[in-house]
C-alpha positions, 0 to 999 in steps of 0.5 A: 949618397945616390948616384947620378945613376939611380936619380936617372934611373928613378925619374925614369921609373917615376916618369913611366909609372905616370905615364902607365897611370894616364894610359889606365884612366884615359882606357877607363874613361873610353871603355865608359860609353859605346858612343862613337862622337863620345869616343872622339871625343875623349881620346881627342881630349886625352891628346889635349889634356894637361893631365892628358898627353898635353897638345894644344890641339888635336884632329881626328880623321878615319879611313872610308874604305869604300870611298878610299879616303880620310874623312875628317871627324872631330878637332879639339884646340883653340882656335886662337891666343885668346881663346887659349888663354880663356880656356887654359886660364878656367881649366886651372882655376877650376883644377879640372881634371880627366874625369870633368873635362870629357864630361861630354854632354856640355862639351859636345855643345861647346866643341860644335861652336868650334872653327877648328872642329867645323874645318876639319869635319869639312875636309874629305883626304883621298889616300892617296900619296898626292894627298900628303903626309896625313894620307901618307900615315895611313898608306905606310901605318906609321908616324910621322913627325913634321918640323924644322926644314921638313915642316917647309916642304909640307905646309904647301899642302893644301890640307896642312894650309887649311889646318894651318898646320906648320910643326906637327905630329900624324900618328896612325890608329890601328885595330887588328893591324888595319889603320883604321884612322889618324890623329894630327897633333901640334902646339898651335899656341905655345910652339912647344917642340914635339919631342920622340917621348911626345911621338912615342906617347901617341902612337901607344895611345893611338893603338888603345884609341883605334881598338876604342873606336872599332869596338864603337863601330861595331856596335853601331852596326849591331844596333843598326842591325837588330833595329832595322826593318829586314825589308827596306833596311828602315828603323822598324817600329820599335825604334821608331818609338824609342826615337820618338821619345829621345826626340821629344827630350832633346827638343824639351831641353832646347824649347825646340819644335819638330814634327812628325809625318805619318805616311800610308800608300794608297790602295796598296792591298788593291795593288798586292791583290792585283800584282802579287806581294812580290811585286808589293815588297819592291814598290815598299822597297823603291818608296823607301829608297825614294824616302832617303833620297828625298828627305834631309839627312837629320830627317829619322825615317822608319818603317811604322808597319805593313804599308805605313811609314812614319819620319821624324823631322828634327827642328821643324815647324809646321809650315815647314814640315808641309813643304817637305811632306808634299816635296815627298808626296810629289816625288812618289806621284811622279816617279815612274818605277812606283806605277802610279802609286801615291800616299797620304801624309798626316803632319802633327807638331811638337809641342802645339799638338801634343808633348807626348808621344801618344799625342803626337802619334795620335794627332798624325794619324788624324790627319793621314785619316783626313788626307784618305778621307777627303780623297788621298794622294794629299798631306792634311795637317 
């Protein structure tokens, strides 16, 4: 007969043997892509997961170290009993398990419908210790478990109010020994308590998750680097094309326009012959800073070749693709630093001037030959 000993001692085994196996297909599953939204969004769903660690909700925040605040990521939960119920309720019928529920393609489209997630991508934390016990996490690199007396100090927050936050859980991400981030964690819905196995759980995790996530950043910043035009820091030509063509997919799927600007400066080698190349890759420089400055963040801009740009406007029709092409063409005419440099623009739109890359390229360039031809300085679509 077993003792009361060694059931206690097998259900410890068999609990941590489960636990070892969740942690092993949650690091599988994040080792499954580089993409830095599909690595939130996986350890976020492994936070929420009933085959995962098993919080209501979850929220991501990492650190900006040159703005020396927490910036807020990605937020996974139900924004509601009755969201809860509908969600939980398909999960289980389905028998969904690890593997089917970050299947992020479909999820990502669901997660941007999300209140929560919209929340906390709008939140910006200084790190600071007024900013609360989210800033806090970060500045000390450990956890903290928010409940009971200490959850009334807190909730005042202006931080917790908007999360509606109450009894929760802040759990530092590390990579190297650096926090490079915080998960938040409650149960929102159920008012489940957290318990230390919950808090122990997490913060194992958060150390898988924060190595996760540095790895994604620095392959981003390797992609950004051999991508980039050396000169203006731009998307060079060869992305350009490879952008194009992820454009042209995206918009297909969702039966979606957008439109592309090719960009030429005017007399730029009357300009070089006369004030030197030098002087010439400044003004390229300045017209590309002017270019960022100028257009919206969704906006993709490169650097085509020699004095020629070219920006993909996402989502764009043409009528629209002209207000923005002469707010450029504008703001490069009277910017004082360019010595009276101007451009010509050509517009071309998917899909009415082409579903193909080499249409749409082509058809712009028809247009920037017509904006030179009938006297430059101009947009011609």
């Amino acid at each position: 007969m077993e003792t009361q000993q060694n059931i206690d001692y097998k259900e410890a085994y068999l609990k941590a043997q489960a636990e070892l196996s969740m942690l092993y297909e949650i690091g599988n599953a994040m080792h499954s892509t580089l993409n830095l939204e599909g690595i939130l969004y996986i350890i976020l769903t492994a936070v929420t997961a009933h085959v995962g660690i098993g919080f209501n909700r979850a929220m991501l925040f990492l650190v900006n170290e040159k703005e020396q605040r927490l910036e807020g990521k990605m937020g996974i939960g139900p924004d509601s009993g009755e969201d809860a119920n509908r969600t939980w309720t398909y999960i289980d019928q389905h028998k969904m398990n690890l593997e089917e529920l970050i299947e992020t393609n479909h999820q990502l489209e669901h997660l941007r419908k999300s209140q929560l997630h919209k929340t906390v991508k709008s939140l910006r934390i200084p790190l600071n210790e007024a900013s609360g016990v989210i800033a806090q996490t970060v500045l000390e690199g450990m956890p903290f478990i928010i409940k009971g007396d200490k959850s009334k100090e807190v909730i005042n927050n202006e931080y917790c109010r908007l999360l509606n936050l109450t009894e929760f859980v802040t759990v530092p991400l590390k990579a190297k020994d650096k926090v490079i981030g915080v998960i938040v964690a409650d149960n929102f819905i159920t008012h489940e308590p957290i318990t230390n196995d919950d808090i122990r759980l997490l913060t194992t995790f958060g150390n898988q998750a924060g190595l996760a996530i540095e790895n994604s950043r620095l392959y981003e910043q390797t992609v950004i680097l051999s991508n980039s035009d050396s000169l203006t820091g731009l998307w060079n030509h060869g992305y350009f094309q490879y952008l194009l063509s992820e454009e042209i997919k995206n918009a297909s799927s969702k039966k979606e326009h957008f439109s592309v600007l090719m960009i030429d400066l005017d007399d730029f080698k009357k300009f070089n012959d006369t004030y030197g190349h030098q002087a010439g890759d400044l003004i390229l420089k300045s017209i590309a800073n002017n270019f960022r400055d100028v257009s919206r963040k969704i906006d993709i801009i490169a650097r085509y070749g020699g004095e020629e740009f070219s920006i993909i406007l996402p989502n764009t029709k043409k009528e629209e693709a002209l207000i923005l092409a002469e707010r450029l063409r504008k703001s490069v005419e009277t910017k004082p630093e360019l010595k009276g440099v101007t451009i010509s623009i050509g517009i071309a739109t998917y899909p009415e001037d082409g579903e193909e890359k080499e249409a749409l390229i082509r058809k712009a360039d028809q247009a920037l030959y017509e904006a030179k031809r009938t006297g430059k300085n101009r947009v011609c679509v």
